[in-house]
C-alpha positions as CSV (number, residue, x, y, z in Angstrom):
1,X,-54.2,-56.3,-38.7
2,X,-53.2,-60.0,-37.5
3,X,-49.3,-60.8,-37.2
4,X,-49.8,-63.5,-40.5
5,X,-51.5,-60.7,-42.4
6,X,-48.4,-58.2,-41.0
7,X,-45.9,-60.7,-42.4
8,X,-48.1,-60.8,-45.5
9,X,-47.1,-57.3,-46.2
10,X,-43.9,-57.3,-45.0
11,X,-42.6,-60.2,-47.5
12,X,-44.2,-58.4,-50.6
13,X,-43.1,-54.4,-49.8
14,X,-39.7,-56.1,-49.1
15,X,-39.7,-58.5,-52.6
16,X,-41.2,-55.0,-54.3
17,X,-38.3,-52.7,-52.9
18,X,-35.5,-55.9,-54.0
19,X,-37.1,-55.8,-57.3
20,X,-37.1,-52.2,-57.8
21,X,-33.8,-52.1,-56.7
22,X,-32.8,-54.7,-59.5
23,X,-34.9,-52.1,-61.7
24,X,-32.6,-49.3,-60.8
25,X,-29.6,-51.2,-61.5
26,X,-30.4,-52.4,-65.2
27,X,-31.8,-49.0,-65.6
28,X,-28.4,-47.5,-65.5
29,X,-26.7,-50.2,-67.3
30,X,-29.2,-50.1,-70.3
31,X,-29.2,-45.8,-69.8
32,X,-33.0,-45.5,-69.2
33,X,-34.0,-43.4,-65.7
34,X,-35.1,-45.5,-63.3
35,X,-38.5,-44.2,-63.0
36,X,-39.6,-46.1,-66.3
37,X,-39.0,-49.5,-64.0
38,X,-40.1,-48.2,-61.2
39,X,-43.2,-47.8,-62.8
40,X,-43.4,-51.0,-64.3
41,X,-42.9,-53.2,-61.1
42,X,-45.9,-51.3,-59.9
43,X,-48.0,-52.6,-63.1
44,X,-47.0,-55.5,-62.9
45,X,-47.9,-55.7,-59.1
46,X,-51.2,-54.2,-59.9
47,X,-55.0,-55.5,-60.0
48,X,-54.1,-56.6,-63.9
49,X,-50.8,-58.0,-63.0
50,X,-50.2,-60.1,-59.9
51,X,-53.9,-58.9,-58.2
52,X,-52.9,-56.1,-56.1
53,X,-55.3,-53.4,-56.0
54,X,-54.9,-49.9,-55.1
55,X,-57.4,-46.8,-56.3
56,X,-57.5,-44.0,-53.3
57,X,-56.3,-41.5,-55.0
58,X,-56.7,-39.4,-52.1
59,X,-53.9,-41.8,-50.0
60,X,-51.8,-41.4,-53.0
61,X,-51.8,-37.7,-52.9
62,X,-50.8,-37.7,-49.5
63,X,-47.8,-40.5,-49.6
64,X,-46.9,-38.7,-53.1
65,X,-46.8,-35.2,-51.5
66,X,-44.8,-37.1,-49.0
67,X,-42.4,-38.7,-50.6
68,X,-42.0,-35.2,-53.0
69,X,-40.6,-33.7,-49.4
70,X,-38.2,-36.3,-48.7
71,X,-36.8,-35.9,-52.1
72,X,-36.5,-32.6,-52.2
73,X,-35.0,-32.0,-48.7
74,X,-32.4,-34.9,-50.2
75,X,-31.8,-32.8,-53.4
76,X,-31.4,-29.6,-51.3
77,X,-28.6,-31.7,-48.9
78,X,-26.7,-33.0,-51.8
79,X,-26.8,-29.4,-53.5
80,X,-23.5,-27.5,-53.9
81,X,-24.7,-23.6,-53.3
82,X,-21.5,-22.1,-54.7
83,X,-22.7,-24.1,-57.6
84,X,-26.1,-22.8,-57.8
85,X,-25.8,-19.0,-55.9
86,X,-24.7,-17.4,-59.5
87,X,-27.3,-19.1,-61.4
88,X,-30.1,-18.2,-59.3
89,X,-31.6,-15.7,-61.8
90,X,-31.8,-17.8,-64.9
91,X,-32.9,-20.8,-62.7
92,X,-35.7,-18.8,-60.9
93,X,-36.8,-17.4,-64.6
94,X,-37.3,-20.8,-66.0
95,X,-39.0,-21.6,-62.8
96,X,-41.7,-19.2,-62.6
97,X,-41.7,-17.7,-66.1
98,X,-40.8,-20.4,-68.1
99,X,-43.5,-22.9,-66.2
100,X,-46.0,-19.9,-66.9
101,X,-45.1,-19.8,-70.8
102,X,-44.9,-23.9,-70.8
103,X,-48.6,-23.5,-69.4
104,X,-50.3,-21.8,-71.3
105,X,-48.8,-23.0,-74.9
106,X,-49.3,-26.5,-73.8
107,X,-52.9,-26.0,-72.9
108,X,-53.5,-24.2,-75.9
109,X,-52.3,-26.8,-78.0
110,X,-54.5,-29.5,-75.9
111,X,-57.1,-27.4,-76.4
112,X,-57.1,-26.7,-80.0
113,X,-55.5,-29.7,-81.4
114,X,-57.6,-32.4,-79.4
115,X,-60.8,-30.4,-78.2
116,X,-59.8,-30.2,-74.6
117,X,-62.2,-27.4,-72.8
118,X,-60.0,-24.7,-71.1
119,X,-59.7,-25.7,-67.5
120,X,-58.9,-29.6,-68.1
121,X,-56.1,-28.1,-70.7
122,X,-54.6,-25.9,-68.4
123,X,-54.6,-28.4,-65.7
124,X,-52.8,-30.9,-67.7
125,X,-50.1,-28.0,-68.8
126,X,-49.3,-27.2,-65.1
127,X,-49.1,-30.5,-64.7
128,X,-46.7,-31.5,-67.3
129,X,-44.6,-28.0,-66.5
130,X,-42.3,-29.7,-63.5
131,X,-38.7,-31.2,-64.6
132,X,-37.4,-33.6,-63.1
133,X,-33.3,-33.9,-62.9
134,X,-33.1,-37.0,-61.3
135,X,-34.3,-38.4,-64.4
136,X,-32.3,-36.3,-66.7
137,X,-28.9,-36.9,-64.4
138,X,-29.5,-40.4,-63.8
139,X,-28.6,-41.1,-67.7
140,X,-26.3,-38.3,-68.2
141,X,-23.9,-39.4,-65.1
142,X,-21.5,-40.5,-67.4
143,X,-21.3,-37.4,-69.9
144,X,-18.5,-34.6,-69.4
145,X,-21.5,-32.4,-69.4
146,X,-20.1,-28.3,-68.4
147,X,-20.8,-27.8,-64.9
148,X,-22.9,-24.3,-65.6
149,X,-25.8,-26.2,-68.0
150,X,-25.8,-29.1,-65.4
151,X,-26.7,-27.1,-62.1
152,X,-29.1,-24.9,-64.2
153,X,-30.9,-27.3,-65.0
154,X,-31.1,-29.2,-61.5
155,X,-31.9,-25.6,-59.8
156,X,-34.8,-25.4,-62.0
157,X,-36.1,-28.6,-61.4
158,X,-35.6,-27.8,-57.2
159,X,-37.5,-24.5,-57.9
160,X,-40.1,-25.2,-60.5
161,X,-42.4,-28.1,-58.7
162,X,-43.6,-25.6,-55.9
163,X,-45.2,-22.9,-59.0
164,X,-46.6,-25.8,-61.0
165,X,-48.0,-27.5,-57.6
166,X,-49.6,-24.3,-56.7
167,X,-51.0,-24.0,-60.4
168,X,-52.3,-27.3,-60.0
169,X,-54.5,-26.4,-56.9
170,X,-55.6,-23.5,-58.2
171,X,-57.2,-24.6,-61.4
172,X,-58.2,-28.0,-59.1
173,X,-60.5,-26.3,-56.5
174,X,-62.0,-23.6,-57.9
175,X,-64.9,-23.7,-60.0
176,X,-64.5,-20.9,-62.8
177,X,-60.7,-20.3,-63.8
178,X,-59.0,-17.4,-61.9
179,X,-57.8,-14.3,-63.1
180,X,-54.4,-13.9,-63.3
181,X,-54.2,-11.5,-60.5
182,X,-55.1,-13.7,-57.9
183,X,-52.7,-16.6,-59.5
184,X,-49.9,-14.1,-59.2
185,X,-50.5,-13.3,-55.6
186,X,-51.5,-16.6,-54.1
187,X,-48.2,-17.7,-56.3
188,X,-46.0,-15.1,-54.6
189,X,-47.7,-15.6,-51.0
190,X,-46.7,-19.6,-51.5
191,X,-43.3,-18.6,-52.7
192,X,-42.3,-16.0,-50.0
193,X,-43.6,-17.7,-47.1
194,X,-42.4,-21.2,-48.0
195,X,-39.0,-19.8,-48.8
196,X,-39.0,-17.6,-45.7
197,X,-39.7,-20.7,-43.7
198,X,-37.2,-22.8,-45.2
199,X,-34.0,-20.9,-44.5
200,X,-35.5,-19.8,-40.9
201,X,-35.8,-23.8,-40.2
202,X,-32.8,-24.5,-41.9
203,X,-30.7,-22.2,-39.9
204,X,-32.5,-23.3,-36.9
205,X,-31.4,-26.7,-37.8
206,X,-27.3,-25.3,-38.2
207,X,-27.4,-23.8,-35.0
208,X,-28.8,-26.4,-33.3
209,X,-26.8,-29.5,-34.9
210,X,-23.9,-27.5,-34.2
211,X,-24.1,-26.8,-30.3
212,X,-25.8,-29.7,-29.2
213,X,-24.0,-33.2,-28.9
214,X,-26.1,-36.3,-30.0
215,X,-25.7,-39.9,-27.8
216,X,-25.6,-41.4,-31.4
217,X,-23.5,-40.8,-34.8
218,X,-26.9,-41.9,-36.2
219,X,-29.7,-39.3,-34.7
220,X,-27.0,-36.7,-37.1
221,X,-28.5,-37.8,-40.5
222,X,-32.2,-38.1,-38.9
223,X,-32.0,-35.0,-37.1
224,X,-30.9,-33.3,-40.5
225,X,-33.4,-34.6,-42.7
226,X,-36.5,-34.3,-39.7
227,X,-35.5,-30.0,-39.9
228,X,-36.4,-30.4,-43.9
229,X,-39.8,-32.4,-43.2
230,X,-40.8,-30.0,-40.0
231,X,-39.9,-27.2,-42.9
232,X,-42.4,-28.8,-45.3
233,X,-45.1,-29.2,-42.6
234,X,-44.6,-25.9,-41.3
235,X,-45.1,-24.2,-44.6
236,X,-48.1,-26.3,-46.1
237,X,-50.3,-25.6,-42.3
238,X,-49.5,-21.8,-43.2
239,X,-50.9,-22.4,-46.8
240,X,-47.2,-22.0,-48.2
241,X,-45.0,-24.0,-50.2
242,X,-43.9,-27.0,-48.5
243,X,-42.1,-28.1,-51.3
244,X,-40.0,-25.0,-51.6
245,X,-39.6,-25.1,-48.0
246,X,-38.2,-28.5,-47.6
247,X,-36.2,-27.7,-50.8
248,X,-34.5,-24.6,-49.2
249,X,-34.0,-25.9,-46.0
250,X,-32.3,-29.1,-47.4
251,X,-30.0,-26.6,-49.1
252,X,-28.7,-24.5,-46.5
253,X,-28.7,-27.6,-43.9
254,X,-26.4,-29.4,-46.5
255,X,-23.7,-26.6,-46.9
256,X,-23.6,-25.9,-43.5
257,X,-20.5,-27.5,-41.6
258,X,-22.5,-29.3,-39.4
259,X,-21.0,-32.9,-38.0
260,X,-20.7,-36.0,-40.0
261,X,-22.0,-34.7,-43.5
262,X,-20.9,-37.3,-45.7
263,X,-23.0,-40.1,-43.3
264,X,-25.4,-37.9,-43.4
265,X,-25.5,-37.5,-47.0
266,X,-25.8,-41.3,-47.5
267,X,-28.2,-41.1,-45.0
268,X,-30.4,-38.5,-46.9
269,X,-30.0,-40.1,-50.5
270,X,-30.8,-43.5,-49.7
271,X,-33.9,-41.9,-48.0
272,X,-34.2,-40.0,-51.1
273,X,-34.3,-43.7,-53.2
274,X,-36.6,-45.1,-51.0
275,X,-39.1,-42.3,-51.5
276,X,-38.8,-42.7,-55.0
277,X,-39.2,-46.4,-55.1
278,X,-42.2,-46.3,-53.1
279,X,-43.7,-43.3,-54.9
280,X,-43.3,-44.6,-58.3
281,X,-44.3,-48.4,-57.2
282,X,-47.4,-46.7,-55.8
283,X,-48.4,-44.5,-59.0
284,X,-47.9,-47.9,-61.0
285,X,-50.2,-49.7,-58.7
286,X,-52.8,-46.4,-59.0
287,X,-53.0,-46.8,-62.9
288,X,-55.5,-49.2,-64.3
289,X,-53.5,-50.5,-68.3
290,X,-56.1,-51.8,-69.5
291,X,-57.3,-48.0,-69.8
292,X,-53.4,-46.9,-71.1
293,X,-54.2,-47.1,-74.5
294,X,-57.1,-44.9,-75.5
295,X,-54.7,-42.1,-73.9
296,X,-51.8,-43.2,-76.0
297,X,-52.5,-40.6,-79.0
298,X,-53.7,-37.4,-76.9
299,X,-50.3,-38.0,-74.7
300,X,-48.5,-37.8,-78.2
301,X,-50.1,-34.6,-79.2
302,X,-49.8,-32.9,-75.8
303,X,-45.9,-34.1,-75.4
304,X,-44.7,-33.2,-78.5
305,X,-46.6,-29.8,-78.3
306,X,-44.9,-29.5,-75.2
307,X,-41.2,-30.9,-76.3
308,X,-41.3,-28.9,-79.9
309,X,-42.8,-25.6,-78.8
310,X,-44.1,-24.9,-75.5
311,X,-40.3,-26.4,-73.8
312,X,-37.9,-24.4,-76.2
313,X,-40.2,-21.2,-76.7
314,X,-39.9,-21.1,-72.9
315,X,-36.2,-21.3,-73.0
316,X,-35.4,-19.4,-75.2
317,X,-37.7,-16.6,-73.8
318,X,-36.3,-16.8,-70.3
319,X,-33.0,-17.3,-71.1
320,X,-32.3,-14.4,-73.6
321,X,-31.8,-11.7,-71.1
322,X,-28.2,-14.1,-69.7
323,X,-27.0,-14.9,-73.3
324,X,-27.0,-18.6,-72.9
325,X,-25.1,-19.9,-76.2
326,X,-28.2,-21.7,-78.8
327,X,-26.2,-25.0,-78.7
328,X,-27.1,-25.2,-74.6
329,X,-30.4,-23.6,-74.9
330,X,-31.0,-26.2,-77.4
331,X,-29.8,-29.2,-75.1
332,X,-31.8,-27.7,-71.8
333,X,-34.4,-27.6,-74.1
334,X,-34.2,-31.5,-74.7
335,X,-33.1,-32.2,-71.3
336,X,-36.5,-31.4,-69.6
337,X,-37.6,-35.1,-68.7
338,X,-40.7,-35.4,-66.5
339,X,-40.8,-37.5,-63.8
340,X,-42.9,-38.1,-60.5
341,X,-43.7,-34.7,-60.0
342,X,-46.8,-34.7,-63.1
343,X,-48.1,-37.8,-62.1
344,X,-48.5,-37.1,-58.4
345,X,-49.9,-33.9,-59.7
346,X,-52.8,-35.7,-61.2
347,X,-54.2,-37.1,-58.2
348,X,-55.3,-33.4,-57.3
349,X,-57.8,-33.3,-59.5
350,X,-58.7,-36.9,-59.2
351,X,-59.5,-35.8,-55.6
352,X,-60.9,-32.2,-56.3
353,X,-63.8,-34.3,-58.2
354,X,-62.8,-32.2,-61.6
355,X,-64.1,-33.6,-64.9
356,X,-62.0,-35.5,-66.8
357,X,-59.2,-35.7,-64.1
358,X,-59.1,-39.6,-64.6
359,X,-58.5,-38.8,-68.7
360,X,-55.5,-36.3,-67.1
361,X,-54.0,-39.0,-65.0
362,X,-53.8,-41.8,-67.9
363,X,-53.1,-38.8,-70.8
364,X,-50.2,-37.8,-68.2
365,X,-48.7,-41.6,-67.2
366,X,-48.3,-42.6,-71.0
367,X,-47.1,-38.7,-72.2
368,X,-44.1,-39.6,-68.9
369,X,-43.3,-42.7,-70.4
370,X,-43.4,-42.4,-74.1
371,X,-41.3,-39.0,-73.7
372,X,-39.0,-40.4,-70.6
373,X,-38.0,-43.1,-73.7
374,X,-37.5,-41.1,-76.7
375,X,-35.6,-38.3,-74.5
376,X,-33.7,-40.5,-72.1
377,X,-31.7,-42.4,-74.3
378,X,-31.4,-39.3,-77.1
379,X,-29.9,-37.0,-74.6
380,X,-26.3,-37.9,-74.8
381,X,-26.6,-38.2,-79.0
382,X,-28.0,-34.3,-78.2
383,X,-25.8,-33.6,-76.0
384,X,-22.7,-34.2,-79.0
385,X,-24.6,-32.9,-81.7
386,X,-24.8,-29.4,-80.0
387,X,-21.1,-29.7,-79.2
388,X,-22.2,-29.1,-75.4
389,X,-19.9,-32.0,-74.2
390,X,-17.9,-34.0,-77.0
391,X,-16.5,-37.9,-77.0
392,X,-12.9,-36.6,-76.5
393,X,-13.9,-34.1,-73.6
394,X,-12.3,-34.2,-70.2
395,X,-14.4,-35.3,-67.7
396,X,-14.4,-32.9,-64.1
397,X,-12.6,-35.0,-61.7
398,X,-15.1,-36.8,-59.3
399,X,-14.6,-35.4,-55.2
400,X,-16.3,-37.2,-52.6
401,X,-15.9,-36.0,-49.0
402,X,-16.1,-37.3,-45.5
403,X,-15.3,-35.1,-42.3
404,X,-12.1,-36.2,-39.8
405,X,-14.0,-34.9,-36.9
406,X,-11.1,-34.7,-34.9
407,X,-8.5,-33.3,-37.6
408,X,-11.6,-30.5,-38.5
409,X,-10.6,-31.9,-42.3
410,X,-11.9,-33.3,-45.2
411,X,-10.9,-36.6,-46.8
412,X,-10.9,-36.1,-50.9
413,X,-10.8,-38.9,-53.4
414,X,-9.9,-38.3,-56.8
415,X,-10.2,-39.7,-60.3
416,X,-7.7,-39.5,-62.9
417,X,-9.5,-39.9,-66.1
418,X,-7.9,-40.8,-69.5
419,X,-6.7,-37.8,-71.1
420,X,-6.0,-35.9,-68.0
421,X,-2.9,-33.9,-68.0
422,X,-2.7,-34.7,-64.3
423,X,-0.9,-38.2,-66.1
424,X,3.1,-38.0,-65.7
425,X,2.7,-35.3,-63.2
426,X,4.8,-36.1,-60.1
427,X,3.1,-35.7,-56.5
428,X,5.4,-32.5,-56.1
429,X,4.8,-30.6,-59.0
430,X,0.9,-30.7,-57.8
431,X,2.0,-27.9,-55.0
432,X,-1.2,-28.4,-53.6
433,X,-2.1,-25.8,-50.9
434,X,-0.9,-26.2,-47.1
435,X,-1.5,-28.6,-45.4
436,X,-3.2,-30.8,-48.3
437,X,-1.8,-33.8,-49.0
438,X,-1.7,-36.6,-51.2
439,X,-2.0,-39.7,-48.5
440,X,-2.8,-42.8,-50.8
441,X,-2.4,-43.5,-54.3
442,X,-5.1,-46.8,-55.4
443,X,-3.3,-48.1,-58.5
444,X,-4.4,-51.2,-61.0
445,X,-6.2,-52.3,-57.6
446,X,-3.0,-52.2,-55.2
447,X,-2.1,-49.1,-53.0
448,X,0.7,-46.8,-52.7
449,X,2.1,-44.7,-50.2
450,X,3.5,-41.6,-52.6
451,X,6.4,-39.8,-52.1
452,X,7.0,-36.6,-53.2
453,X,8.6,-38.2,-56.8
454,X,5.4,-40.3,-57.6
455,X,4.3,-40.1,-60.9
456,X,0.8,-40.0,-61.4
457,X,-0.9,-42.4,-64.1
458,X,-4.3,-42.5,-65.8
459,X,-6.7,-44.9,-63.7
460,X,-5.0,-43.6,-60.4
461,X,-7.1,-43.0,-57.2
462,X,-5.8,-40.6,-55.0
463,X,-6.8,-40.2,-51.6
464,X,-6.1,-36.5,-50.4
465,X,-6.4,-34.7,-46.7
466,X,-7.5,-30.9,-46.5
467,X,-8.9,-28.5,-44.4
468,X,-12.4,-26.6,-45.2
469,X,-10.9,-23.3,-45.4
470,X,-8.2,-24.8,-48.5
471,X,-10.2,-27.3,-50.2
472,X,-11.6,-25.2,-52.5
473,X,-7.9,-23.9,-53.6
474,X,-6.9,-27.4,-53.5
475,X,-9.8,-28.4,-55.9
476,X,-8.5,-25.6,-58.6
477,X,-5.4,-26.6,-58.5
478,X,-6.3,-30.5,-59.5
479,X,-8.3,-28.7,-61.9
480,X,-5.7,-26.6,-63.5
481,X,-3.3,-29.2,-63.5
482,X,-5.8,-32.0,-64.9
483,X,-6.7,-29.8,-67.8
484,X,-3.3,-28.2,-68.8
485,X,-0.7,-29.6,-66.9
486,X,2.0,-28.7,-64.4
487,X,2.7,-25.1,-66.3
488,X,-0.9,-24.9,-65.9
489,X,-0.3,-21.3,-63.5
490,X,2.0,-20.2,-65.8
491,X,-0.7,-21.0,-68.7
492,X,-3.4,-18.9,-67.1
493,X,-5.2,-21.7,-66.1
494,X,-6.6,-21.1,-62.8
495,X,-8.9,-24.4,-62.7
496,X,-12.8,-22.5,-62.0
497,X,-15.3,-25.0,-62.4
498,X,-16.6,-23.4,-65.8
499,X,-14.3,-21.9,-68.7
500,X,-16.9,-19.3,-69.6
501,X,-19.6,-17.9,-67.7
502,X,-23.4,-18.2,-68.0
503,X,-24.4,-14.0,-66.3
504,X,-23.7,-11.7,-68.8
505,X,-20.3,-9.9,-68.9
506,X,-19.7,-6.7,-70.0
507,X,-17.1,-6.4,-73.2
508,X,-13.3,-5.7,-72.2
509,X,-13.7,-6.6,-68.2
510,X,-12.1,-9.6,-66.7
511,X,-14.3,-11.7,-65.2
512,X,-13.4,-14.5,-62.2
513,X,-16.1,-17.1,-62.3
């Protein structure tokens, strides 16, 4: 490669990535995930578009299985595990169980309904299995969605690309279609060892970040996020899960209290972005349009088999045993958006050589699309008509942390949202725990130093310090007083993240959440 033909590329991956970044932002604004524009900047770049062509298949499956680690390891970093550690069970159900059901109802509907043989059937249900949350969470930011049916459905989505992945291979590289013995096995061999390997590495990663000092604030974030790739690489050369094990090690690196999390969160999520960008961009350029349209009506058949039966049968099957209320079985139900996970998936059998694999990859680009626009946009109209969240609903108020190395503390910023009852409270009557405290309020775009008599209004900012060991406490307590007030103690209002719990509870105990 000459210098000209290195600016070349360099002026059109940087105009792509500017464009795409454009894409995001009027993704959000018109309530559409990202992914839709994502993929269209790649069509448009494309041989039918502005000329660019791109058909190794085999390149794509290694820069998407790439960029799948990077996102991953991001999702595990920005991943709360006090949030997910009680919702392990119901998330690793619809993970394993669920994908198994969504598998074989899909296929048999592709099979029946549109003549499909067997294998390609049961390819294209594994592929379609995978979730994606960034693509549900990216339109339902806004919602005051309950904290319990928002994590579940974001562990799942962490948890159920490594199954679906190994299904994937499976029916890819062999000739006849295994028994489900050997499925099982190979599936729990993946699992173990990848999530083995991920926590090892992870915890590896603590100990190290934590005892050796770095020249550079800098090498922090790229130290972090190299422990989740070596976690990924280490796994997939042992024939594990990579995906698990990136997504595992991500987790227990990002709730470790390691130095400078919060740069090293932005670090990881604008990694995370780029990832996307480029993976998306790339399965854009990979898909020829002019061959879209005779997969239009078998990507009908197959989504709505899989959005009407295969998707809530699932659900409801899994989550039975943890008495999940209909209304949110119904909205997790809806929520399941795919994303890059299915279309990377295709490329497998592109590569593998199987018959019909380049029917799969065009029946599984327009089933994404079609189904990313009639869920996307339906969810928060779903989300109201099942009463999950409602248009007069409290939202959780928003925390963002950074660490004050020096101070061993946390800096906290706060919304108060209309409604809140934290409005006319003074600063005082918060009786936050020692030593939080309330440092800045941002007000109608000026700033206040607060006293002890400040009032709080709706709109405020506040800008709170607190140690690790209290902020949790302190949290609560903004909690309890956003939702019923000062009294709120007196009230019984202790300010848990959910009012009601998802694991069963047994009649006449209390139960803490």
């Amino acid at each position: 490669m000459t210098l000209s033909e290195l600016y070349v590329m360099l002026l059109i991956g940087g105009t792509v990535l500017l464009a795409s970044i454009a894409a995001a932002r009027a993704a959000h604004r018109i309530g559409l995930p990202s992914l839709l524009l994502f993929l269209c900047v790649g069509l448009v770049a494309g041989e039918d578009g502005l000329g660019l062509r791109f058909d190794d298949a085999q390149l794509a499956q290694a820069l998407g299985a790439a960029a799948l680690a990077l996102i991953l390891v991001e999702g595990g970093l920005t991943t709360r595990w006090s949030d997910v550690r009680r919702l392990l069970a119901p998330a690793g159900v619809l993970a394993t169980a669920g994908v198994a059901i969504s598998v074989v109802v899909t296929a048999a509907g592709a099979h029946w309904l549109l003549g499909i043989d067997w294998r390609l059937a049961l390819l294209i249900g594994a592929i379609v299995s995978s979730t994606d949350a960034a693509a549900v969470f990216s339109v339902l930011r806004a919602l005051p969605l309950p904290r319990k049916v928002s994590v579940l459905v974001e562990a799942e989505s962490g948890f159920n690309d490594a199954p679906t992945i190994i299904l994937v291979l499976l029916f890819s590289t062999t000739a006849d279609l295994p028994g489900p013995l050997p499925v099982v096995g190979n599936l729990l061999f993946q699992l173990v060892v990848g999530g083995v390997l991920g926590v090892v590495i992870g915890r590896l990663g603590v100990a190290a970040l934590r005892h050796i000092a770095l020249p550079a604030t800098g090498l922090y974030p790229l130290a972090t996020v190299g422990f989740g790739v070596i976690a990924f690489a280490a796994a997939g050369a042992l024939g594990a899960s990579g995906i698990i094990a990136a997504y595992l090690s991500g987790l227990v690196l990002g709730n470790a209290k390691l130095p400078h999390r919060a740069a090293t969160r932005s670090f990881s999520e604008g990694v995370g972005w780029l990832a996307q960008i480029g993976l998306f961009v790339m399965l854009g350029l990979l898909v020829d349009p002019s061959e879209l349209p005779s997969a239009i009506l078998p990507a009908l058949v197959v989504g709505l088999v899989l959005l009407l039966i295969a998707r809530p049968v699932s659900v409801l099957l899994c989550l039975l045993p943890f008495r999940v209320p209909w209304r949110e079985q119904v909205f997790i139900s809806w929520a399941g958006l795919r994303g890059a996970v299915p279309i990377v998936l295709t490329t497998f059998p592109v590569v593998a050589g199987v018959t019909g694999a380049r029917d799969a990859l065009n029946i599984v680009f327009v089933l994404v699309v079609l189904f990313t626009l009639i869920q996307g946009p339906t969810l928060p109209a779903v989300a109201r008509w099942t009463r999950v969240t409602r248009p007069d609903a409290l939202r959780e108020i928003q925390v963002e942390s950074a660490p004050l190395d020096l101070l061993d503390a946390d800096l906290l910023t706060v919304s108060v949202p209309p409604g809140s009852r934290l409005h006319g409270v003074t600063v005082s009557e918060l009786r936050l725990p020692h030593p939080t405290v309330v440092s800045l309020v941002v007000r109608d775009g000026s700033t206040l130093v607060p006293d002890r008599e400040t009032v709080l209004r709706a709109g405020d900012e506040l800008l709170l310090i607190t140690t690790p060991q209290v902020r949790e406490a302190a949290e609560r307590r903004l909690r309890a007083v956003g939702r019923r007030g000062k009294l709120a103690r007196w009230l019984g209002e202790s300010g848990t993240p959910e009012s009601e719990p998802l694991l069963p509870v047994h009649p006449g105990k209390h139960h803490d959440a």
